[in-house]
Wavefront OBJ file of the C-alpha trace (Angstrom):
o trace
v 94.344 91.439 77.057
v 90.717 92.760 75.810
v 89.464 92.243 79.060
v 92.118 94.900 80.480
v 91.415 96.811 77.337
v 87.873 96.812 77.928
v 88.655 98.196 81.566
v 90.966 100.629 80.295
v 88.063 102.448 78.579
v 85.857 101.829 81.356
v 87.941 103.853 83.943
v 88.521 106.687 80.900
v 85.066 107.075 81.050
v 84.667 107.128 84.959
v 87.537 109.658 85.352
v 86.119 112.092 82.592
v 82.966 112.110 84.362
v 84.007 112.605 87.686
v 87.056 115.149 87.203
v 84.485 117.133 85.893
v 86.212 120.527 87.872
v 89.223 121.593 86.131
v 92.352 121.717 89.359
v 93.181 124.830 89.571
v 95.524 124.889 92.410
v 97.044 122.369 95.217
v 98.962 122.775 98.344
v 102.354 122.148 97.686
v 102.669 118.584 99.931
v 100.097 117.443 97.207
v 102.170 117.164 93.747
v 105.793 115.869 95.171
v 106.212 112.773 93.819
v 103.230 111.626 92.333
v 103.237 108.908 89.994
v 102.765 109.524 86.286
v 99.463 110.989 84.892
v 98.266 111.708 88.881
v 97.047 115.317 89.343
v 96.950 115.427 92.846
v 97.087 113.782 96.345
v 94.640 113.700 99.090
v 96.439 113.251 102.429
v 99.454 111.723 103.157
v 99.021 107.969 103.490
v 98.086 105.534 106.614
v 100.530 105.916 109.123
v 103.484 103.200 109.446
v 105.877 104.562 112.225
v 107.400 107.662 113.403
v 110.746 108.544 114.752
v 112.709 111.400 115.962
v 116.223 112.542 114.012
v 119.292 111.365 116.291
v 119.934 115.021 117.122
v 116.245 115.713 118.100
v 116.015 118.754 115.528
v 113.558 117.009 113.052
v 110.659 114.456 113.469
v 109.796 111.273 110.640
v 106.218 110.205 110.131
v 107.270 107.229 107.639
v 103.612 106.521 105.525
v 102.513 104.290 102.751
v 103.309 106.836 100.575
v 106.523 108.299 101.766
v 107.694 110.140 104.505
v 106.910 112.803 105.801
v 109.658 115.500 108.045
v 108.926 118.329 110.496
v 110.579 120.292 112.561
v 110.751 119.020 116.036
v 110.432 122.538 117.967
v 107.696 124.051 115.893
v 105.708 121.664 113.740
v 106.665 123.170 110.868
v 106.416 120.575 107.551
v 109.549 120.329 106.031
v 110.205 119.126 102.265
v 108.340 115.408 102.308
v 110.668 112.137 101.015
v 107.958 110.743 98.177
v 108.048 109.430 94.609
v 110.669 106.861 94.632
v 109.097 103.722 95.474
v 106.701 101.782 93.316
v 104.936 100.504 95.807
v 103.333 100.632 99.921
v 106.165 102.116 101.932
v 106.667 99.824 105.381
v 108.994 101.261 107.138
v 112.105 103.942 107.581
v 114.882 105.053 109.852
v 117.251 107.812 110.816
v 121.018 107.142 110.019
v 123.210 107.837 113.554
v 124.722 110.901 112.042
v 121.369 112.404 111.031
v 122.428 112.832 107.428
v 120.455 109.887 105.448
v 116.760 108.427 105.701
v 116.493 104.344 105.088
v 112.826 103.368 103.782
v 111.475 99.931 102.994
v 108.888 99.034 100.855
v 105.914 96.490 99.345
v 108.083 96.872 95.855
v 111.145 94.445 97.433
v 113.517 97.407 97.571
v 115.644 99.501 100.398
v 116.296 103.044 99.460
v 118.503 105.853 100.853
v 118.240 109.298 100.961
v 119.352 112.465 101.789
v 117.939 113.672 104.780
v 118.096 117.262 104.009
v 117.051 117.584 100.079
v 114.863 113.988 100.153
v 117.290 113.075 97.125
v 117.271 109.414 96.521
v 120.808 108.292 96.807
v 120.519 104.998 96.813
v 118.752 101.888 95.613
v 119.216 98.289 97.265
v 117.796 95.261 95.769
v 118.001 91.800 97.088
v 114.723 90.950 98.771
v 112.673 88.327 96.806
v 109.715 90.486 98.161
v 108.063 92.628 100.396
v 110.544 94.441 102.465
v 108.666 95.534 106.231
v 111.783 96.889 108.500
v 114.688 98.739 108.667
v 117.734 99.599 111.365
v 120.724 101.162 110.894
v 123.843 99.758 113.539
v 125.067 102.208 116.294
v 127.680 103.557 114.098
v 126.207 104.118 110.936
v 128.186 101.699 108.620
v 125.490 98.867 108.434
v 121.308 98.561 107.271
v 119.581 95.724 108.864
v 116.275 94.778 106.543
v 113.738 92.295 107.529
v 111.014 91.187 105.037
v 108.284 88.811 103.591
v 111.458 86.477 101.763
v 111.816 85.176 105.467
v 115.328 86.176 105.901
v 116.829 89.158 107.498
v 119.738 90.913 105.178
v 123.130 93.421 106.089
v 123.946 95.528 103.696
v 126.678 98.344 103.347
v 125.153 101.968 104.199
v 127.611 103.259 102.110
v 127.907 101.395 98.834
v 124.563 99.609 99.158
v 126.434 96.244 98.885
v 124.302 93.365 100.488
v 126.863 92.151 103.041
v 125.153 89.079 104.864
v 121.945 87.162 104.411
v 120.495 85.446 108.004
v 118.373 82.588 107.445
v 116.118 80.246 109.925
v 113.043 82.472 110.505
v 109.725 79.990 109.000
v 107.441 83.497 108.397
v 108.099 87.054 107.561
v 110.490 88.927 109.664
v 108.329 92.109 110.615
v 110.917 93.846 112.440
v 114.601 94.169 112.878
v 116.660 96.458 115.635
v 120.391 96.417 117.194
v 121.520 96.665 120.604
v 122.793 99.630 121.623
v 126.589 98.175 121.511
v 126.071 96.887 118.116
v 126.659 92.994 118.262
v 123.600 91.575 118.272
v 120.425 91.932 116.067
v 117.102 91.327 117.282
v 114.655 89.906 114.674
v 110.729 89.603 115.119
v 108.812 87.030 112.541
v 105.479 86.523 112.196
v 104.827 83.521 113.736
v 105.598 84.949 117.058
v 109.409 84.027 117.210
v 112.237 86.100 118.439
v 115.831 85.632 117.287
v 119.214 87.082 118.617
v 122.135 86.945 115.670
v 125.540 87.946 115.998
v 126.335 90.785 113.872
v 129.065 90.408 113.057
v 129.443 86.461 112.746
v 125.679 85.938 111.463
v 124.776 83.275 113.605
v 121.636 82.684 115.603
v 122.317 83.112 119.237
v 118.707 82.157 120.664
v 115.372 81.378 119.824
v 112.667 82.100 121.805
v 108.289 82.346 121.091
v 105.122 83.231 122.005
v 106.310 87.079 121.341
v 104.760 89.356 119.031
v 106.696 93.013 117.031
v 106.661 95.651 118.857
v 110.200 95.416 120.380
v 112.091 97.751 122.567
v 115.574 97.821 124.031
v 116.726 99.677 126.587
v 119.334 101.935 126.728
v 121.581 100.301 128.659
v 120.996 97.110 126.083
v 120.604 94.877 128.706
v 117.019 93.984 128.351
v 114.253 93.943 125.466
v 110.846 94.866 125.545
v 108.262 92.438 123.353
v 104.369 92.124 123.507
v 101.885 88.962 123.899
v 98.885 89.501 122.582
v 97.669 85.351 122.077
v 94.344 86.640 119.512
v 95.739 89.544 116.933
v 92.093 89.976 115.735
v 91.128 91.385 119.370
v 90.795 94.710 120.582
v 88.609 94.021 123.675
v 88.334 93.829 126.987
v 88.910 90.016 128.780
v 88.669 88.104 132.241
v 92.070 87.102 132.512
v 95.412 89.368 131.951
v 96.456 87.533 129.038
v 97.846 90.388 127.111
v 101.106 91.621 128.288
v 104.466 93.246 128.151
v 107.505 91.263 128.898
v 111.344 92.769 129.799
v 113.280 89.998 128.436
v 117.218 89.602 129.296
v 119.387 90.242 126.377
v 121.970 87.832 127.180
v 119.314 84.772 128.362
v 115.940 85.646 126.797
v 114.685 84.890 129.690
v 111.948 86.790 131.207
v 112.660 89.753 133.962
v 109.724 91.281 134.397
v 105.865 91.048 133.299
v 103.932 94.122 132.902
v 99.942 92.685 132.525
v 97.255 94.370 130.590
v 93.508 94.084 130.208
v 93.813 95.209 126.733
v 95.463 94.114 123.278
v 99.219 95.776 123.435
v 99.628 97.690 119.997
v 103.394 99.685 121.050
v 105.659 99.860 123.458
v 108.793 102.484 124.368
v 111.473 102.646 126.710
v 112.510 106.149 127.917
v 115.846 107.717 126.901
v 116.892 106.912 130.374
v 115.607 103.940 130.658
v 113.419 104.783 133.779
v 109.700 104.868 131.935
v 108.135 102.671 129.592
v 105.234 104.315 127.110
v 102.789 101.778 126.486
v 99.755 101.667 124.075
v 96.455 99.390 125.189
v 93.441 99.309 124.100
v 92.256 102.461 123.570
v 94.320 104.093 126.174
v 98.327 105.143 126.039
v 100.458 106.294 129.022
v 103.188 105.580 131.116
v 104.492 102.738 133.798
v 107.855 102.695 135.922
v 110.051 100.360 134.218
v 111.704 99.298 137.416
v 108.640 98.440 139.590
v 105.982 97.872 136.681
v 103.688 100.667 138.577
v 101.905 102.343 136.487
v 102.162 106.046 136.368
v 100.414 108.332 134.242
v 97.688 108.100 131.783
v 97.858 110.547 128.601
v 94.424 109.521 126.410
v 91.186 107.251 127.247
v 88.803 105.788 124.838
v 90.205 107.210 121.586
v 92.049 105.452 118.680
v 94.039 102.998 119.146
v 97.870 104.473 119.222
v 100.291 102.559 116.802
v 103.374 104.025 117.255
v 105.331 105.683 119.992
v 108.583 108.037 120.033
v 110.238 109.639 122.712
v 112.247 112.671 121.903
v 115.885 112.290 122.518
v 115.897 114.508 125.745
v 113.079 112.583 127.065
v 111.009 115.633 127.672
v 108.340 115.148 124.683
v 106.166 111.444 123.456
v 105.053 111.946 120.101
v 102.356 109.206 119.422
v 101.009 108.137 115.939
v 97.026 106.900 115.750
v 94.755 104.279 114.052
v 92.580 107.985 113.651
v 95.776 109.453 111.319
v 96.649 112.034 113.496
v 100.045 112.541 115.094
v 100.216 113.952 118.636
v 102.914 115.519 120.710
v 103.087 114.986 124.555
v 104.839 117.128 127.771
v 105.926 114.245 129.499
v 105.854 115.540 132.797
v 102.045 117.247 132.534
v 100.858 115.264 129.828
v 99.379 118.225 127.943
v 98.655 117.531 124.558
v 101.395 120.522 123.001
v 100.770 119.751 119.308
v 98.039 118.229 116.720
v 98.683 117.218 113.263
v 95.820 115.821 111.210
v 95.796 114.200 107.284
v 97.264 110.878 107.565
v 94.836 108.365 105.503
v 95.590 105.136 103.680
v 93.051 103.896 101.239
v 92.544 100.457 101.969
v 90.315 97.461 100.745
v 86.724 98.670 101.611
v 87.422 101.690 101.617
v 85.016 104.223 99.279
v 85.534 107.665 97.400
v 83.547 109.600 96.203
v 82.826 113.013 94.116
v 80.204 115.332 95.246
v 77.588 116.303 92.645
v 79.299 119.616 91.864
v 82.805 118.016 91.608
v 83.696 120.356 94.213
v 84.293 117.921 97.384
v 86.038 114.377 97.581
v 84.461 112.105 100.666
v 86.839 109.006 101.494
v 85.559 106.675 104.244
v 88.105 106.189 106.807
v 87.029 103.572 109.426
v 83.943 104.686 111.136
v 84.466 107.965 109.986
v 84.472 110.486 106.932
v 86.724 112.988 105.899
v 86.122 115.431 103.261
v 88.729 117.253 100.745
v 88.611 120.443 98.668
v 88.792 118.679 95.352
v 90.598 122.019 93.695
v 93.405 122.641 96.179
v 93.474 119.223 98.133
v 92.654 120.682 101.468
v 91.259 119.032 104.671
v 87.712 120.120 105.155
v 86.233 118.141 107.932
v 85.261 114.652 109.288
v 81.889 113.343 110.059
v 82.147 111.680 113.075
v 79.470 109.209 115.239
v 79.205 106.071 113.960
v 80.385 103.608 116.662
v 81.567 101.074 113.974
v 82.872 100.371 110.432
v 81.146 102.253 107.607
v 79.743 100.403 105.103
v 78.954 102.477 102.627
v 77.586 106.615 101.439
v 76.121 108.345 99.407
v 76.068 111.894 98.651
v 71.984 113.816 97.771
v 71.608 114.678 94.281
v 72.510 118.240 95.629
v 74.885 117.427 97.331
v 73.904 119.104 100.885
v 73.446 116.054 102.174
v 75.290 112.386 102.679
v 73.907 109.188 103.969
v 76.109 106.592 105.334
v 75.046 103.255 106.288
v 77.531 101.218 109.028
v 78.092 97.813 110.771
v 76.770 99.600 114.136
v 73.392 99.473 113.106
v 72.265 102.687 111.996
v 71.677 105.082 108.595
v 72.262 108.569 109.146
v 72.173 111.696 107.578
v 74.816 114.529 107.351
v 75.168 118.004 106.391
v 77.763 118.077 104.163
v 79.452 122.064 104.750
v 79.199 121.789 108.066
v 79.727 118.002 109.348
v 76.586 117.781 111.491
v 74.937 114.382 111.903
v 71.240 115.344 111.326
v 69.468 112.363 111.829
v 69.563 108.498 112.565
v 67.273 107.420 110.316
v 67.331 103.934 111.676
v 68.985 101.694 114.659
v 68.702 97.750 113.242
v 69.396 95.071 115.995
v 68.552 91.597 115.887
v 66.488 89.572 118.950
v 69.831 89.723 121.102
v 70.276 93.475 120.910
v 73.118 93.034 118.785
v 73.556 95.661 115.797
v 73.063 94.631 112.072
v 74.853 96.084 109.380
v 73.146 98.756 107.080
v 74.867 98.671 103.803
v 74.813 102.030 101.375
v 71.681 104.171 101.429
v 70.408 105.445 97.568
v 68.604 108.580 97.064
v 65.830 108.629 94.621
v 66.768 110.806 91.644
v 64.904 114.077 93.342
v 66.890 113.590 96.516
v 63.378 113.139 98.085
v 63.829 109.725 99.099
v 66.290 107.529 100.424
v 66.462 103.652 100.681
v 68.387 101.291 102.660
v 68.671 97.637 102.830
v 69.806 95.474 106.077
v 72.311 92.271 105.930
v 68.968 90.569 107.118
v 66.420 91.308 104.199
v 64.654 94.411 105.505
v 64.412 97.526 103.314
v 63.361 100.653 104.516
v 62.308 103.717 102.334
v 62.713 107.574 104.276
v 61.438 110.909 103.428
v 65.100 112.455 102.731
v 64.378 115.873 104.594
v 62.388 115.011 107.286
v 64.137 111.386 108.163
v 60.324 109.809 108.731
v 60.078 105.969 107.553
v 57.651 105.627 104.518
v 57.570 101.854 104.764
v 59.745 98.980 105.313
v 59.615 96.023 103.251
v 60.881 92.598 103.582
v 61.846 90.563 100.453
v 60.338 87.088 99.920
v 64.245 86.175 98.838
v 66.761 86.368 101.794
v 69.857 88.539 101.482
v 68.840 91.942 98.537
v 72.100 92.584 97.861
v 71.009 95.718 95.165
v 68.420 98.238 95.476
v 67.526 100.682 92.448
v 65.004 103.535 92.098
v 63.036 103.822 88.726
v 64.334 107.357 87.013
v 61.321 109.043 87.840
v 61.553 107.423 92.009
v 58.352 105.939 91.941
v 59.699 102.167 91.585
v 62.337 100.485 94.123
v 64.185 96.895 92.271
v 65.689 94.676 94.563
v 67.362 91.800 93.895
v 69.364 88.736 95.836
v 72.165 87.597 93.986
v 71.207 84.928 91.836
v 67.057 85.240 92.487
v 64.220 87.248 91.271
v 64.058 90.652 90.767
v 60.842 92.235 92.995
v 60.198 95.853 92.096
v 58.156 97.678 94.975
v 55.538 101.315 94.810
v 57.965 103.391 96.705
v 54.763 105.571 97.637
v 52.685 101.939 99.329
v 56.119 99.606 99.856
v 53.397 97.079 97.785
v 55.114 94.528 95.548
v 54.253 95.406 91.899
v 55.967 92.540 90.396
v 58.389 90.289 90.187
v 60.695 89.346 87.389
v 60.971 85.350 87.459
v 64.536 84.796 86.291
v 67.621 85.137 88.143
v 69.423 88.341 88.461
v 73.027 89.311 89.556
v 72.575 92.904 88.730
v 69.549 95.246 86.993
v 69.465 98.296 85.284
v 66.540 100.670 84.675
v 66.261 102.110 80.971
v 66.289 105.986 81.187
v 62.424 106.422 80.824
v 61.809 103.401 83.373
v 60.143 101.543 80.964
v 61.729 98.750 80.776
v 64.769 96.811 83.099
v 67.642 94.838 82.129
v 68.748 92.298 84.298
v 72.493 89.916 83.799
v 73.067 86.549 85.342
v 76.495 84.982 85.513
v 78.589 86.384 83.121
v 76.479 85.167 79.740
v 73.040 85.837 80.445
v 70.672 89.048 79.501
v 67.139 89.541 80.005
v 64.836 92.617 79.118
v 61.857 92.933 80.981
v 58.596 95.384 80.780
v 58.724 97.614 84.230
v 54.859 97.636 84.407
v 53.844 93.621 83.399
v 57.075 92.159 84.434
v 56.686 90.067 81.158
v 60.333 89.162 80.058
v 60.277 90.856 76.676
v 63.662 89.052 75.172
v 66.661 86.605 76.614
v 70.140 87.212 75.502
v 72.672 83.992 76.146
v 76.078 84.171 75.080
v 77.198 81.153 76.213
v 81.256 81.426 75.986
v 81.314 84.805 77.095
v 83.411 85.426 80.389
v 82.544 89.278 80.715
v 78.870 90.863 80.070
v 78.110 93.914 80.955
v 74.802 95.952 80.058
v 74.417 99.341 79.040
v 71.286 102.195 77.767
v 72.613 103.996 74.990
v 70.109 107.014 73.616
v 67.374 104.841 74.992
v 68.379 101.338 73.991
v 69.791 98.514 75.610
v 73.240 97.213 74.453
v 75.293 94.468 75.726
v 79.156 93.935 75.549
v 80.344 90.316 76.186
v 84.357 89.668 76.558
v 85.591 86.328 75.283
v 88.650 83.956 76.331
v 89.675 83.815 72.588
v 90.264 87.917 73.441
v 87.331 88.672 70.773
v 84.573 91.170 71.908
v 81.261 91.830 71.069
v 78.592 93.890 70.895
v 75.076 92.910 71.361
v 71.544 94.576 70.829
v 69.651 92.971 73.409
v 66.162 93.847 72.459
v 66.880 92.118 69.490
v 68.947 89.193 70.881
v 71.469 89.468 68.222
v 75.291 90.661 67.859
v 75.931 93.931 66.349
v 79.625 93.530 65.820
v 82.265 91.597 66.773
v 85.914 92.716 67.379
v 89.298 90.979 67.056
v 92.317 91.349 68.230
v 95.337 90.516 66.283
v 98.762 91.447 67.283
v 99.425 94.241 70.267
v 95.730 95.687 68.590
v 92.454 95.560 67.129
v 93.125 94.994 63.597
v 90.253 93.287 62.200
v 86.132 94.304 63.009
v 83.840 91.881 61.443
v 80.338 91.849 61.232
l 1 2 3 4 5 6 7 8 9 10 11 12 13 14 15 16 17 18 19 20 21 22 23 24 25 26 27 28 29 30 31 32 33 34 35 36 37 38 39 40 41 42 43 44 45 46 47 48 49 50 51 52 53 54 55 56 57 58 59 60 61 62 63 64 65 66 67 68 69 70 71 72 73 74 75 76 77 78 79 80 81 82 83 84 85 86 87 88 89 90 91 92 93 94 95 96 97 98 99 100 101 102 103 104 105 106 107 108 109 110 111 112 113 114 115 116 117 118 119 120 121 122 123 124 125 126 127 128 129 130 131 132 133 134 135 136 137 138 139 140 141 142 143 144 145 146 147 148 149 150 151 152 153 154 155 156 157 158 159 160 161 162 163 164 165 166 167 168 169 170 171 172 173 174 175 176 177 178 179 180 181 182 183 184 185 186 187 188 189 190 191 192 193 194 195 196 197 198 199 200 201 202 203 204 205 206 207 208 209 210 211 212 213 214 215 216 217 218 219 220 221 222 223 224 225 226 227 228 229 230 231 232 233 234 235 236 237 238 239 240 241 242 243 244 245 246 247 248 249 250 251 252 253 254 255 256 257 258 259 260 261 262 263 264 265 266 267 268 269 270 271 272 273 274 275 276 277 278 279 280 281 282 283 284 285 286 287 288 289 290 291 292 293 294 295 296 297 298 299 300 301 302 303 304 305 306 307 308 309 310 311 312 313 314 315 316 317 318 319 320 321 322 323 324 325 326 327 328 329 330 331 332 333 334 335 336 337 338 339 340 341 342 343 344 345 346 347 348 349 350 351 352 353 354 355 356 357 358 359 360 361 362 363 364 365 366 367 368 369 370 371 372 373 374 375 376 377 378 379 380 381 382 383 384 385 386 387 388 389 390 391 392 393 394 395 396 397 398 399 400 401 402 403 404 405 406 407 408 409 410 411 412 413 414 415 416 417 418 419 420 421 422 423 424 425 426 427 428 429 430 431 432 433 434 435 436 437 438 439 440 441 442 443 444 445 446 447 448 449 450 451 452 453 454 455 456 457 458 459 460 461 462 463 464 465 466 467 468 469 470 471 472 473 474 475 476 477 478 479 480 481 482 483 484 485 486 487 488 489 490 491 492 493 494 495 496 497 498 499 500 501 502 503 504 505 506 507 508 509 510 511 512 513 514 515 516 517 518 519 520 521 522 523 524 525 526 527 528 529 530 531 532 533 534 535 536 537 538 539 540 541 542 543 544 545 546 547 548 549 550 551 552 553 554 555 556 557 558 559 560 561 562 563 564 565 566 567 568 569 570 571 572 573 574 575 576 577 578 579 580 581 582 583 584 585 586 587 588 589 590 591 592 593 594 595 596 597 598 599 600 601 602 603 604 605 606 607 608 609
């Protein structure tokens, strides 16, 4: 309880510093439904699936977040459905008479709403957890629901009473649709098994596997459309056509037809009439004859991967959802790209954000890319795009005209922040094979005039921040610096691998000035530079002089489970956390506790000396 009480205060204090520009104003899309004590929203969440209302007037872009409705003719963004769920939204789906929106979610629960206002009507709960896809039957009176609980449940659309419950499926059931007539369900799990149920009589009709969600019927119901793609992990390009599409038959699940692929299959999507199948690969999406397997038309090359497909209900217009977060709309017929819509992100693990200097901009890592947000009104600004791989980390100048990005392709570069431009690749890092080596987060020395990097193989380089020239490059004598820290005044770099010496380094020479002989998880410069504090495990504190690297006192609190170190007016202060939910605080030059603090009931009650 101290521990999250501790944290508590720690994230008051992060948040006062950085929300350090009153919001003034925000586009509307950016307060609906925000949870409690949230000021505002920046984008609309990671894309899950998109669909088109039965009667083709209005389009769904179903989020992590919510979902989001447009009009299908112009574009237009229509009132968003947000707020009610506690948790990741999965999935969501047009009722047949265009009057109620079905959404899943991470929080266990299936909730209805009105198409038209975004009310929430509705709230089903039966799921023991996750709940990942949704279906409504033909005519309108059932929900099928698929989730993590391994089972795949009926429920009432109009009373929200859980009807059935189908059991058998050993993983999570990732996606659930009807036939077109009704009586069967078709139910996807994890584990690459495909199930046809009875509807109405809940039991299993066939089992087949190998076969992986996306699934598609036809029109005419009598075949199914499911993917093979043997390694998940891969995007790339193989010998053999292992990846595939397969047209199943509906009464047999046997296979009809075989549509091969050179690439990993992400969505698939039959044509209203049943004539065309839209298929994403790879980094390509377009079109094959669903008849003859010939493929027809190609709509995109070498672009984000497309992760959803939807063909309007007159079959004239493909609107595609990609890994990028844009949405796209399609003429069929030319394949002219009629529409863009851009502001789709999901905030995932590894994923960073960050304030600029003057509180003015918000930079969130998407990917390989960047994408920057007016902090005041929540606006798009633009993306910084070039790295060909993952980013691994940014940084913004102390002026904030500039940010550095390290990334798993190899390089550092430099941007200008107002207008996007990538100004220089500082460095291209391979090893002997030519293959790229990640460059984790560049730092800028407190004057902006420097900026260093490390690589996941022990180099370091140091740059002159305006001109992108190397200064030096060092190599560690300890594999793996996992931190790098200027001195306050830039003249000193630290590095440190976790668990062995710190090495400071003349930022002007690259020469090793000294190195601190104890180990070190993470270090800490004293605001005149003078001195360095460095924690090990979670109960050890040293202090060490900056210019003689003589360790000047040792702190060990050997219970602690916490310890974290910080200068206050000049002096260096440690808090430790304990199991017995006491906390205390230390004065590390002295090597003594100040105070300790107890809690007793639901708060601190008690401080002792």
């Amino acid at each position: 309880m101290m521990k999250k009480l501790f944290l508590t205060f720690a994230l008051f204090f992060f948040v006062t510093l950085c929300l350090s520009t009153v919001f003034a104003q925000y586009e509307p899309s950016m307060q609906i439904g925000l949870p409690e004590g949230a000021i505002a929203r920046f984008g609309r969440g990671g894309i899950r699936e998109i669909t088109y209302s039965p009667d083709g007037t209005r389009f769904a872009v179903a989020t992590t977040i919510g979902v989001w409705i447009y009009d299908a003719q112009t574009g237009e963004e229509l009132d968003p459905i947000t707020g009610g769920h506690t948790d990741r939204v999965y999935s969501a789906a047009y009722s047949p008479d265009n009057k109620t929106i079905a959404t899943t979610s991470r929080d266990g629960t299936v909730r209805l709403w009105d198409a038209r206002t975004g009310k929430l009507q509705k709230t089903l709960t039966g799921h023991k957890s996750w709940v990942l896809s949704v279906a409504y039957s033909p005519d309108g009176n059932t929900l099928a629901t698929g989730g993590v609980d391994d089972t795949i449940r009926l429920w009432n659309a109009h009373t929200g009473e859980n009807i059935k419950t189908f059991k058998g499926h050993t993983d999570n059931v990732s996606s659930v649709k009807y036939s077109p007539n009704g009586d069967t369900i078709i139910s996807v799990s994890g584990n690459g098994t495909v199930r046809f149920w009875d509807a109405n009589k809940g039991q299993l009709i066939n089992t087949i596997a190998g076969y992986h969600t996306p699934i598609a019927y036809s029109p005419d119901g009598r075949t199914l459309l499911v993917t093979s793609n043997p390694n998940n992990n891969e995007h790339l390009v193989i010998k053999d056509t292992i990846y595939a599409v397969h047209m199943l038959n509906l009464i047999t699940g046997e296979p009809v037809k075989r549509i091969s692929s050179l690439y990993y299959v992400n969505c698939v999507a039959y044509s209203p009439d049943g004539k065309i199948i839209a298929i994403s690969e790879g980094e390509r999406f377009g079109l094959w004859n669903a008849t003859t397997g010939k493929h027809l038309k190609t709509f995109i090359e070498n672009t984000h991967e497309v992760k959803s497909i939807a063909y309007s209900p007159d079959g004239k217009t493909i609107a595609t959802a990609s890994w990028d977060g844009t949405i796209r709309w399609w003429n069929v017929q030319t394949g002219e790209n009629i529409k863009t819509l851009k502001g789709y992100i999901y905030i995932n693990v590894g994923q960073t954000i960050k304030y600029s200097p003057d509180g003015k901009i918000i930079a969130i890592t998407e990917s390989n890319e960047i994408s920057l947000w007016n902090a005041t009104t929540g606006k798009h600004l633009r993306t910084l795009k070039g790295h060909e791989s993952f980013i691994s980390g940014f940084t913004f100048s102390p002026d904030g005209h500039t940010i550095a990005t390290g990334s798993t392709d190899g390089t550092a570069r430099l941007w200008d922040t107002h207008t996007g431009e990538s100004k220089k690749i500082l460095v291209r890092h391979t090893n002997h094979i030519n293959e790229p080596i990640r460059i984790d987060t560049p730092v800028f020395s407190p004057d902006g005039k420097t900026i260093a990097a490390r690589s996941k193989h022990n180099w370091v380089w140091l740059w002159d921040a305006h001109t992108g020239k190397t200064i030096i490059t060092i190599q560690g004598k300890f594999s793996h610096v996992r931190r790098y820290m200027f001195s306050p005044d830039g003249q000193i770099l630290a590095t440190n691998s976790r668990g062995k010496p710190v090495q400071l380094w003349d930022t002007t020479t690259g020469k090793n000035i000294n190195t601190l002989m104890g180990q070190a998880w993470h270090i800490m410069f004293s605001p005149d530079g003078k001195t360095i504090a460095t924690t090990f495990s979670n109960n050890l504190v040293q202090l060490w002089d900056t210019i003689t690297g003589e360790n000047i006192n040792t702190l060990f609190a050997p219970n602690a489970y916490v310890t974290v170190v910080l200068y206050l007016q000049g002096k260096p202060f440690a808090i430790t956390i304990y199991e017995d939910e006491t906390v205390s605080l230390w004065d590390v030059a002295l090597g003594h506790p100040i105070k300790t603090f107890e809690r007793h009931g639901d708060g601190i009650q008690n401080l002792s000396k």
